[in-house]
C-alpha positions in Angstrom: 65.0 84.3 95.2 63.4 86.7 93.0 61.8 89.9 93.4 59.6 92.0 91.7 60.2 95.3 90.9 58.1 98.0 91.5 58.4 101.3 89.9 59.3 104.5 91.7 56.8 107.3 91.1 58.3 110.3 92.7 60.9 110.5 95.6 61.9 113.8 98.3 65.7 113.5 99.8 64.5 113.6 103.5 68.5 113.6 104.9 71.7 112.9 104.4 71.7 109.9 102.3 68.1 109.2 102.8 65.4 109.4 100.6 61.7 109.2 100.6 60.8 107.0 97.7 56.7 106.5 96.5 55.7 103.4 94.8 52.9 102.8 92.1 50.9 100.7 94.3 50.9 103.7 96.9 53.3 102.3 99.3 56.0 104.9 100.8 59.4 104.0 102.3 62.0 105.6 103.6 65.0 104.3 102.6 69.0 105.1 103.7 71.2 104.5 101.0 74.7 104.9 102.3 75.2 101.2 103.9 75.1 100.2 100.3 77.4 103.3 98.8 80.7 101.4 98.0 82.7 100.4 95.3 83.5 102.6 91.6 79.8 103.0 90.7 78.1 104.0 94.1 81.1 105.0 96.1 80.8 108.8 94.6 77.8 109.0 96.0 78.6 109.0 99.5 79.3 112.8 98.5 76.1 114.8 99.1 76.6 117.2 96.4 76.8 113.8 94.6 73.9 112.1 96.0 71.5 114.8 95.7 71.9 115.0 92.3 69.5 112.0 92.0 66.3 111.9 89.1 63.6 109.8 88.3 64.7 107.9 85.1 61.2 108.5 83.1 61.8 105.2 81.2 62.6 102.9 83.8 61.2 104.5 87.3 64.3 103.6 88.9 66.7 106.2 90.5 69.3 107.5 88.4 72.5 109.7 89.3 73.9 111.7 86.3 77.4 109.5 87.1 75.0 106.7 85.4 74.2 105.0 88.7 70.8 103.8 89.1 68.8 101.4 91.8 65.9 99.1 91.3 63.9 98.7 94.3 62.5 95.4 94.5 59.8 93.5 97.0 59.3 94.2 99.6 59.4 97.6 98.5 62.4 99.5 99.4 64.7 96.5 99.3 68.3 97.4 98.3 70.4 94.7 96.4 
């Protein structure tokens, strides 16, 4: 099944792993991201100091940690992969 994605506007880190995330469309989710933090791309972010690092990539509007890990939220909005 596909998706669509919607594009991340801004985001606030509301707890450990957790992050507030606003869509273009004007829907807000909060969203925990450690049951998906595994594996040699995501698995450093289980660190905080790691995980808070996280930006807004201005070309996609995605999520983007500086160890080049990004997420693309699709529908419903919020969805991890």
């Amino acid at each position: 099944m596909i998706h669509p994605m919607h594009r991340v506007v801004s985001f606030a880190i509301v707890g450990p792993h957790e992050l507030e995330v606003a869509f273009e469309d004007g829907v807000i989710r909060r969203i925990n991201f450690l049951p998906v933090l595994e594996g040699e791309l995501f698995g450093p972010l289980t660190d905080l100091s790691v995980f808070n690092q996280v930006a807004l990539s201005p070309e996609r509007y995605t999520l983007l940690w500086p160890n080049g890990a990004d997420v693309i939220l699709t529908a419903p909005h919020g969805t991890l992969p």
